[in-house]
PDB file as gemmi writes it, atoms N, CA and C in Angstrom:
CRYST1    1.000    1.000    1.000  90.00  90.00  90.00 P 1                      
ATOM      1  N   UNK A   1      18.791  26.241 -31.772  1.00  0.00           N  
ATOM      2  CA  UNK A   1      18.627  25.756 -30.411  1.00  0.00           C  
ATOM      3  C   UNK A   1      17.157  25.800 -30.026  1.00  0.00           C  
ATOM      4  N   UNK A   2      17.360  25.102 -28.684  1.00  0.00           N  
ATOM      5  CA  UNK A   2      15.170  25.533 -28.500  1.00  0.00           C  
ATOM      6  C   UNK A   2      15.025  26.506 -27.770  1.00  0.00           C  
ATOM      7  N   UNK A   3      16.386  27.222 -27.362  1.00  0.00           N  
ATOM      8  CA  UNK A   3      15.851  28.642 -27.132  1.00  0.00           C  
ATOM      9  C   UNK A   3      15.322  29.786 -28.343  1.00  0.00           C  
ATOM     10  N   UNK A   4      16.093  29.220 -29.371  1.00  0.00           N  
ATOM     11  CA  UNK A   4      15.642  29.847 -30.316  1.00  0.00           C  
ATOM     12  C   UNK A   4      14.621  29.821 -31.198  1.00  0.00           C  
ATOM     13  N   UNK A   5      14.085  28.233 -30.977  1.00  0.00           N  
ATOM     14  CA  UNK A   5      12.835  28.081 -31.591  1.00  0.00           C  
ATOM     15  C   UNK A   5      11.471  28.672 -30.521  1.00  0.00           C  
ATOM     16  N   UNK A   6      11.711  28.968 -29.365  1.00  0.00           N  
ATOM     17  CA  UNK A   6      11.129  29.105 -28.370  1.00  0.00           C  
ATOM     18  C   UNK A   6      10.750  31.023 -28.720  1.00  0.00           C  
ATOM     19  N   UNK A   7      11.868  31.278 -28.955  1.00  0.00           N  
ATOM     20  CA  UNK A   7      11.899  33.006 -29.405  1.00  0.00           C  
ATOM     21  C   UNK A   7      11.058  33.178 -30.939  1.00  0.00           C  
ATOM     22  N   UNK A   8      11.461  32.217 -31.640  1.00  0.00           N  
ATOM     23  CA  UNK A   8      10.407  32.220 -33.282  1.00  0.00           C  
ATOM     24  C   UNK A   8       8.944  31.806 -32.636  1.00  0.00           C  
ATOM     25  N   UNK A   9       8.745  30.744 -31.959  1.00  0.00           N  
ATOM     26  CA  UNK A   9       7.211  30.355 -31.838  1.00  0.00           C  
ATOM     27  C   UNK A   9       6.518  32.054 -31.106  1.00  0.00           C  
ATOM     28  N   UNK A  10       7.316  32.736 -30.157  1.00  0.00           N  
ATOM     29  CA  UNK A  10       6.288  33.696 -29.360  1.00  0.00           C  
ATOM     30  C   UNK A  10       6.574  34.852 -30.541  1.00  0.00           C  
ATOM     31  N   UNK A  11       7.495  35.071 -31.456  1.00  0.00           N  
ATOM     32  CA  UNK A  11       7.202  36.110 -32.011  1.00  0.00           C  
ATOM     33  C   UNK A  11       6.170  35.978 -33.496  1.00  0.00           C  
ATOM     34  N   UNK A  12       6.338  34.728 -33.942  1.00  0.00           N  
ATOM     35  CA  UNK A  12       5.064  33.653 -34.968  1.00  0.00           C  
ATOM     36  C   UNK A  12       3.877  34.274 -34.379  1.00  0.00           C  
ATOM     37  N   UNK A  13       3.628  33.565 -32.833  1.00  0.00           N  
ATOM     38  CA  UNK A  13       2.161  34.061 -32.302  1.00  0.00           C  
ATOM     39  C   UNK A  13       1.547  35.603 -32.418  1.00  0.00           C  
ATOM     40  N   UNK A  14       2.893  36.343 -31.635  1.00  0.00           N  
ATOM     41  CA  UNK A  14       2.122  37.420 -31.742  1.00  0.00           C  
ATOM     42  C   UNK A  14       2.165  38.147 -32.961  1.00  0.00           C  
ATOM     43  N   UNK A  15       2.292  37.695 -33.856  1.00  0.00           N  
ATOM     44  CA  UNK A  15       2.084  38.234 -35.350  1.00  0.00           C  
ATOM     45  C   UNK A  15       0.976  37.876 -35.894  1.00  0.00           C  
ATOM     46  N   UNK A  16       0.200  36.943 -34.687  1.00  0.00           N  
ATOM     47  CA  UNK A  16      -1.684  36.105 -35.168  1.00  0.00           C  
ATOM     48  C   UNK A  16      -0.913  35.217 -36.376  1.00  0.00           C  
ATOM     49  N   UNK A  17       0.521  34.598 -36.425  1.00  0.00           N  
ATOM     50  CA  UNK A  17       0.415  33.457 -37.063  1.00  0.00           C  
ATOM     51  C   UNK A  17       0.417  32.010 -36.838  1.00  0.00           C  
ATOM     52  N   UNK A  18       0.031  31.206 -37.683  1.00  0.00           N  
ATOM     53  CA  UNK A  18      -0.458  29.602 -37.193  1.00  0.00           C  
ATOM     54  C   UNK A  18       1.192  29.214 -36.812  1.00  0.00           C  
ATOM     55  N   UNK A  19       1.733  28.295 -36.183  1.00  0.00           N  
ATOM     56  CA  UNK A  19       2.945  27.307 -35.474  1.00  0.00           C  
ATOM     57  C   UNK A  19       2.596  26.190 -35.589  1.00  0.00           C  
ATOM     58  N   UNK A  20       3.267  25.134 -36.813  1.00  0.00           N  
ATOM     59  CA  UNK A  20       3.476  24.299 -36.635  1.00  0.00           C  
ATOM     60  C   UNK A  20       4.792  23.484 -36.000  1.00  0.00           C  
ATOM     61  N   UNK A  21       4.551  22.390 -35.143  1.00  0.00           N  
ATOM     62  CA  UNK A  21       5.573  22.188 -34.370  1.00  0.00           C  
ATOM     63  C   UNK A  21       6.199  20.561 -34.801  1.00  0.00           C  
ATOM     64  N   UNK A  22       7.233  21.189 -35.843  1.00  0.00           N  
ATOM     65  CA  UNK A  22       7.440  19.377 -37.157  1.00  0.00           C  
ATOM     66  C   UNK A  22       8.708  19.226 -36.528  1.00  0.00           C  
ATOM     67  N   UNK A  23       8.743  17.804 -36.813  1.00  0.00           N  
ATOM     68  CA  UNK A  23      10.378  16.696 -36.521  1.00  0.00           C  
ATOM     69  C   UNK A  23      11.134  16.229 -38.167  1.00  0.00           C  
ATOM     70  N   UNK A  24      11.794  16.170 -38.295  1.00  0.00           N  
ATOM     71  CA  UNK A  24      12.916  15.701 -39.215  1.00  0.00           C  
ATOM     72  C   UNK A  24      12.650  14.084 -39.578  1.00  0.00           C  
ATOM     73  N   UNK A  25      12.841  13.813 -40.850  1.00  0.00           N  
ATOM     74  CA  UNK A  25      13.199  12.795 -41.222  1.00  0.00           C  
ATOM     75  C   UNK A  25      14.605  11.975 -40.311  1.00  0.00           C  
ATOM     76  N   UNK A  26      14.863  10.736 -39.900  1.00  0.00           N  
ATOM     77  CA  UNK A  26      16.088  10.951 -39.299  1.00  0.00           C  
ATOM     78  C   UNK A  26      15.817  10.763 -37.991  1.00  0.00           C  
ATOM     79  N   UNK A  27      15.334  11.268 -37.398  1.00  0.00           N  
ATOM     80  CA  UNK A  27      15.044  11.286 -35.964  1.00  0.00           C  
ATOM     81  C   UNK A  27      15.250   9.963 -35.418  1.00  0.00           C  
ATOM     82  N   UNK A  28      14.929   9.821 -34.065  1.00  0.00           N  
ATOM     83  CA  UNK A  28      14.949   8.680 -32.698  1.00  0.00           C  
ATOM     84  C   UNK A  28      13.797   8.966 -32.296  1.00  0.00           C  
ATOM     85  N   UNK A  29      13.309   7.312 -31.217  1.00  0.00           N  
ATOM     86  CA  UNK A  29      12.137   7.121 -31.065  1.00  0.00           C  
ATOM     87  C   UNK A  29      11.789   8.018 -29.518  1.00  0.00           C  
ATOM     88  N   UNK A  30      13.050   8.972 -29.423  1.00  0.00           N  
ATOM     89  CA  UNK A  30      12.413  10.026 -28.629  1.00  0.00           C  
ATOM     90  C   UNK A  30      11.428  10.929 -28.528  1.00  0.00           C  
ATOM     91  N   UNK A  31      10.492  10.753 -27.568  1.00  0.00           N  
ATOM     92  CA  UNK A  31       9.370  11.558 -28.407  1.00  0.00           C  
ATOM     93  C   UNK A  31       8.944  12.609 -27.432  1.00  0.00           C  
ATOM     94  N   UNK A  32      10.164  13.427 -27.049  1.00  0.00           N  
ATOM     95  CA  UNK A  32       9.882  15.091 -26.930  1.00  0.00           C  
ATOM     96  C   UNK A  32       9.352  15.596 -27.432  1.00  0.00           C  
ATOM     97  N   UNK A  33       9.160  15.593 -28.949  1.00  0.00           N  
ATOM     98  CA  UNK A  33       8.595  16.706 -29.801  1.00  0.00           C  
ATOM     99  C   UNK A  33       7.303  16.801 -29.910  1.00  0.00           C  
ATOM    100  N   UNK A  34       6.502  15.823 -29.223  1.00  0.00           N  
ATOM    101  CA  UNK A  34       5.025  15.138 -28.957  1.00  0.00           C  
ATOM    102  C   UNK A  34       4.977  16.485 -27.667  1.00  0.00           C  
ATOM    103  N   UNK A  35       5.493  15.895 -26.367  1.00  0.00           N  
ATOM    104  CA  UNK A  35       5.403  16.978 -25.241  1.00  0.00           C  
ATOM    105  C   UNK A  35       5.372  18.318 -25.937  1.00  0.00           C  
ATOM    106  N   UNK A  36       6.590  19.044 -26.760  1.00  0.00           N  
ATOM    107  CA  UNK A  36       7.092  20.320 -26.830  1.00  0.00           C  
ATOM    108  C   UNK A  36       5.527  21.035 -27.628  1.00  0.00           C  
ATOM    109  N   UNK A  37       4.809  20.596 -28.970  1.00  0.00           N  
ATOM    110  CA  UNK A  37       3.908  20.539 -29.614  1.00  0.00           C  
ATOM    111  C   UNK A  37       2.802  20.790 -28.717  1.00  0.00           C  
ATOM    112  N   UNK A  38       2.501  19.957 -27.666  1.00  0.00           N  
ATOM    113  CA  UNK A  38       1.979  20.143 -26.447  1.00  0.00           C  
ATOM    114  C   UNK A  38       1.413  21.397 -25.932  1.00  0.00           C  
ATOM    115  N   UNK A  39       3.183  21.112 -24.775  1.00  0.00           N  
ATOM    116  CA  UNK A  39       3.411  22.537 -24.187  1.00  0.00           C  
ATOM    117  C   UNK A  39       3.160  23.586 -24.451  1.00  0.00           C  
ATOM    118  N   UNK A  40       3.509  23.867 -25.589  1.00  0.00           N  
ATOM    119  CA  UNK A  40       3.750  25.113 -26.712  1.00  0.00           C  
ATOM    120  C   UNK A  40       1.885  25.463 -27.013  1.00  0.00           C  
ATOM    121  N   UNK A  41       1.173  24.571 -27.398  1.00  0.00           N  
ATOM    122  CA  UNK A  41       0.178  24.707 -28.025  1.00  0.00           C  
ATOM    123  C   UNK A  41       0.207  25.040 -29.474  1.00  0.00           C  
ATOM    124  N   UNK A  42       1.299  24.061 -30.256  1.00  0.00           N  
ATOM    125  CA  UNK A  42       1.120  24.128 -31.377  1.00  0.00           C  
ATOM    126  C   UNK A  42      -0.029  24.104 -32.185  1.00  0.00           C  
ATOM    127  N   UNK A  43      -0.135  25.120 -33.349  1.00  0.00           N  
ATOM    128  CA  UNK A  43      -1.608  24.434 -34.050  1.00  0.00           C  
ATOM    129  C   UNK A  43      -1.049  23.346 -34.718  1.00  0.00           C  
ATOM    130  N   UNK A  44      -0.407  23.349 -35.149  1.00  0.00           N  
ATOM    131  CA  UNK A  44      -0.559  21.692 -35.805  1.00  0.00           C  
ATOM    132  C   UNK A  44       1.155  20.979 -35.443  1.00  0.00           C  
ATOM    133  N   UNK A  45       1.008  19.802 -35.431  1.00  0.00           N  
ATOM    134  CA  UNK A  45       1.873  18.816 -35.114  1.00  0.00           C  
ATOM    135  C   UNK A  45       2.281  18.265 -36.219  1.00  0.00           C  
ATOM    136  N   UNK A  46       3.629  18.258 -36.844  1.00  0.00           N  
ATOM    137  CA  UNK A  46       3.896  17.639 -38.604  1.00  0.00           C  
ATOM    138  C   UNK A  46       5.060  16.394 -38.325  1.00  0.00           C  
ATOM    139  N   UNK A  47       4.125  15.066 -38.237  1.00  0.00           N  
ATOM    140  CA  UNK A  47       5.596  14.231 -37.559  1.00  0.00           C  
ATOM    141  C   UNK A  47       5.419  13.105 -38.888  1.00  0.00           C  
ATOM    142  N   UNK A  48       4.598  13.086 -39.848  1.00  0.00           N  
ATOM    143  CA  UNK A  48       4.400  11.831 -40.711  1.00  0.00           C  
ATOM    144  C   UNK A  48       3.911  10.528 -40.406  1.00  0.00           C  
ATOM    145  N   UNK A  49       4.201   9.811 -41.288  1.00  0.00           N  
ATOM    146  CA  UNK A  49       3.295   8.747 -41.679  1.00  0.00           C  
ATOM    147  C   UNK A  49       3.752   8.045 -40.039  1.00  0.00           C  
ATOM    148  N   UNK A  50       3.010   6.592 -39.526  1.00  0.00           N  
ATOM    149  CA  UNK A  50       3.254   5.643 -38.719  1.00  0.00           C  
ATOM    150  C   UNK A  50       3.978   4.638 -39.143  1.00  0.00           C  
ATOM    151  N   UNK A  51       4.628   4.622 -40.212  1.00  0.00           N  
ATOM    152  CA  UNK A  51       5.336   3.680 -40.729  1.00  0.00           C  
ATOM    153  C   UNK A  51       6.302   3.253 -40.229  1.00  0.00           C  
ATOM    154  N   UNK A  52       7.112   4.252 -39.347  1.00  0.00           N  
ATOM    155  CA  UNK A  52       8.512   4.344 -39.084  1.00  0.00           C  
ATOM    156  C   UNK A  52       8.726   4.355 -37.797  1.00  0.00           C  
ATOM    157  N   UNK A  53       9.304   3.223 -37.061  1.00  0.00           N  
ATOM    158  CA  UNK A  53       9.174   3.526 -35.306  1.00  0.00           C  
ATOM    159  C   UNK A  53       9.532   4.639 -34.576  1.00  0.00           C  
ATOM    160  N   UNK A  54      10.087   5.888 -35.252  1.00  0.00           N  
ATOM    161  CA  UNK A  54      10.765   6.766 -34.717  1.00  0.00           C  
ATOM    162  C   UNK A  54       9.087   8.041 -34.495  1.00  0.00           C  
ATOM    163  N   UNK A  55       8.611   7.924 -35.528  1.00  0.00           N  
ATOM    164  CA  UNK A  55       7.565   8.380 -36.004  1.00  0.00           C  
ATOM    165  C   UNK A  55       6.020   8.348 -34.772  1.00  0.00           C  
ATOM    166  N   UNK A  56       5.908   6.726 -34.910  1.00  0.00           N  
ATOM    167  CA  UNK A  56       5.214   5.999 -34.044  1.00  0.00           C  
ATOM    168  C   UNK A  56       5.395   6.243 -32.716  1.00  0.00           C  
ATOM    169  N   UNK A  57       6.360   6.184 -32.616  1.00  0.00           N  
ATOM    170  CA  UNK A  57       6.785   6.763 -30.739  1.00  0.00           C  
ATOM    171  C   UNK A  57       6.282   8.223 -30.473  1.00  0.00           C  
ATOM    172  N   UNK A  58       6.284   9.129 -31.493  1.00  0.00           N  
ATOM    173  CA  UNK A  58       5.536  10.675 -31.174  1.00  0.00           C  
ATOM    174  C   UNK A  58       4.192  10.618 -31.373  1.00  0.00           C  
ATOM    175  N   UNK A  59       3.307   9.674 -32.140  1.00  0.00           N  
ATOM    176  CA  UNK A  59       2.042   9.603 -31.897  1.00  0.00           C  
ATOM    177  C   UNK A  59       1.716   8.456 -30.767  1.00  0.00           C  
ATOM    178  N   UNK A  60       2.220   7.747 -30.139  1.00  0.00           N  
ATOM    179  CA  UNK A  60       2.080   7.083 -28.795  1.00  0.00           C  
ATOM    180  C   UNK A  60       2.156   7.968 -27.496  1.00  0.00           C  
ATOM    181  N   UNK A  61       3.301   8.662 -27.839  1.00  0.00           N  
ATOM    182  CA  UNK A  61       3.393   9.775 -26.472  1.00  0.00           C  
ATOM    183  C   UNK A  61       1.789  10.405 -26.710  1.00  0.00           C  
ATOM    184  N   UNK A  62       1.359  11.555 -27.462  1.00  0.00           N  
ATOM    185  CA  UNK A  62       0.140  11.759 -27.821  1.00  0.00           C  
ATOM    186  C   UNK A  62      -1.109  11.249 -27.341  1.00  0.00           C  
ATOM    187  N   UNK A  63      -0.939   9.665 -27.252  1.00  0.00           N  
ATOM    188  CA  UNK A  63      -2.110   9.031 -27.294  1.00  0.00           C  
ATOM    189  C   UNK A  63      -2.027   9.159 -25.727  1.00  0.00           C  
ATOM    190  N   UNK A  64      -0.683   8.809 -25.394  1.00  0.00           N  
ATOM    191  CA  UNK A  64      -0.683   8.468 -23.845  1.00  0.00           C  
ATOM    192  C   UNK A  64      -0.891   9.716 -22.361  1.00  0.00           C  
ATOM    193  N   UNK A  65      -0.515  11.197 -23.287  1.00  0.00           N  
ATOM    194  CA  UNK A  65      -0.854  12.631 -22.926  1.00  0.00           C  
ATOM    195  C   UNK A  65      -2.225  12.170 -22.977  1.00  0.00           C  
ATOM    196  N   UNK A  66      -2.768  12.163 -23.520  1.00  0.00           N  
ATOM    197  CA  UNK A  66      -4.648  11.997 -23.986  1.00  0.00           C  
ATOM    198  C   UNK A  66      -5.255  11.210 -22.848  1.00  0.00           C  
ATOM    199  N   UNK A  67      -4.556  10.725 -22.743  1.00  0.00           N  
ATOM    200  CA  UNK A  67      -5.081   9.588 -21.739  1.00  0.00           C  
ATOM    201  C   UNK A  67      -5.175  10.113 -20.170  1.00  0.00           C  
ATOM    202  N   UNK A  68      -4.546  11.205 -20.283  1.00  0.00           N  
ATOM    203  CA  UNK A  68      -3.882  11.214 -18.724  1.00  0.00           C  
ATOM    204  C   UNK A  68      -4.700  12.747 -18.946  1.00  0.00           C  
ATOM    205  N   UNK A  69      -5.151  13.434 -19.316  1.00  0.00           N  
ATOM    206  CA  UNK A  69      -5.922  14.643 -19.794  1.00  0.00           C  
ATOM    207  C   UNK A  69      -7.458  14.149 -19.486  1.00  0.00           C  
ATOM    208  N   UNK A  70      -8.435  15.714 -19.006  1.00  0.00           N  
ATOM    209  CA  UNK A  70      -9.604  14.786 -18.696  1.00  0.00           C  
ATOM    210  C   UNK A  70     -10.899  15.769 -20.235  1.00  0.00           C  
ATOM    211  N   UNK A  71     -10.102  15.857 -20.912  1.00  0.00           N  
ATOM    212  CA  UNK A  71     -10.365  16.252 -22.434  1.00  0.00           C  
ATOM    213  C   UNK A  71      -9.714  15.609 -23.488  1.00  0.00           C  
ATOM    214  N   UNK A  72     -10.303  15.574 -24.748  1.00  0.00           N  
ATOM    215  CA  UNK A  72      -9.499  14.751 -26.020  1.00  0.00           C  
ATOM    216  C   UNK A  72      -8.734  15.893 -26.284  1.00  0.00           C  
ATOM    217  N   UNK A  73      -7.559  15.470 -27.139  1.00  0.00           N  
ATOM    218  CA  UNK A  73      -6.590  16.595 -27.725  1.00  0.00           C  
ATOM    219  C   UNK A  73      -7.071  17.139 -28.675  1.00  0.00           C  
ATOM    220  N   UNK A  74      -8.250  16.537 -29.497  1.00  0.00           N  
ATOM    221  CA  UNK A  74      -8.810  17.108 -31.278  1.00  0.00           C  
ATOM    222  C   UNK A  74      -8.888  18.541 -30.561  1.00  0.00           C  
ATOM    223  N   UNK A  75      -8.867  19.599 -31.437  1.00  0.00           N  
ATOM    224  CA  UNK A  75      -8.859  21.424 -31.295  1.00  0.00           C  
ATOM    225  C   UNK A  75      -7.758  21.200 -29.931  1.00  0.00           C  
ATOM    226  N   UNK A  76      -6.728  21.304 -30.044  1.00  0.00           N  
ATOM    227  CA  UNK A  76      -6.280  20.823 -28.672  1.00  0.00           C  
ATOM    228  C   UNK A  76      -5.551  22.322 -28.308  1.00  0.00           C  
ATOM    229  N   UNK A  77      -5.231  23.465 -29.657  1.00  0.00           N  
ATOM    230  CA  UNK A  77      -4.907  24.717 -29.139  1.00  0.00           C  
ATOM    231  C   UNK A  77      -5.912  25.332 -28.928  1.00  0.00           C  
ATOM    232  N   UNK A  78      -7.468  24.466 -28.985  1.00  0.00           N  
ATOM    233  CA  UNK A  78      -8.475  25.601 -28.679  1.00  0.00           C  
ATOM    234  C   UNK A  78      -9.295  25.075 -27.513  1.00  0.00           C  
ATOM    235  N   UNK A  79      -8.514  24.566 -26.434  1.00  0.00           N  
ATOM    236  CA  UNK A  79      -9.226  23.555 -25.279  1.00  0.00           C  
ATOM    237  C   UNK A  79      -9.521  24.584 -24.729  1.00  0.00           C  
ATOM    238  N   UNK A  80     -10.463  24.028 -23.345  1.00  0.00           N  
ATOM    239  CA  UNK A  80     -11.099  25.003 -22.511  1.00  0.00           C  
ATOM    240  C   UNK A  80      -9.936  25.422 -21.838  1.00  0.00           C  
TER     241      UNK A  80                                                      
END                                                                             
């Protein structure tokens, strides 16, 4: 559940380890997992290639967070 991934990411952190925040092969062009990656302050985001519209829709959300931010996302768990 994402309560439970929510309980692995804060106990990951405070162990000083890295969180990556990845989607499944399979997926829909829902692109929560763009926000959650976000939110969370994942260090890294694992969604694959742009090949695949399901794919494409989580690096669009991204672009479109970016946009609306008055900083770029690059180091984006190490923003001011």
């Amino acid at each position: 559940t994402l309560s439970e991934a929510a309980q692995s990411y804060v106990l990951a952190k405070e162990a000083g380890w890295l969180v990556t925040i990845s989607v499944r092969s399979g997926e829909t062009e829902d692109d929560w997992a763009a926000d959650l990656a976000l939110g969370w302050s994942g260090d890294q985001f694992k969604n694959g290639s742009i090949m695949q519209s399901e794919r494409l829709a989580k690096y669009n959300r991204l672009l479109e967070i970016e946009s609306r931010t008055p900083f770029p996302l690059v180091n984006w768990p190490n923003r001011p």
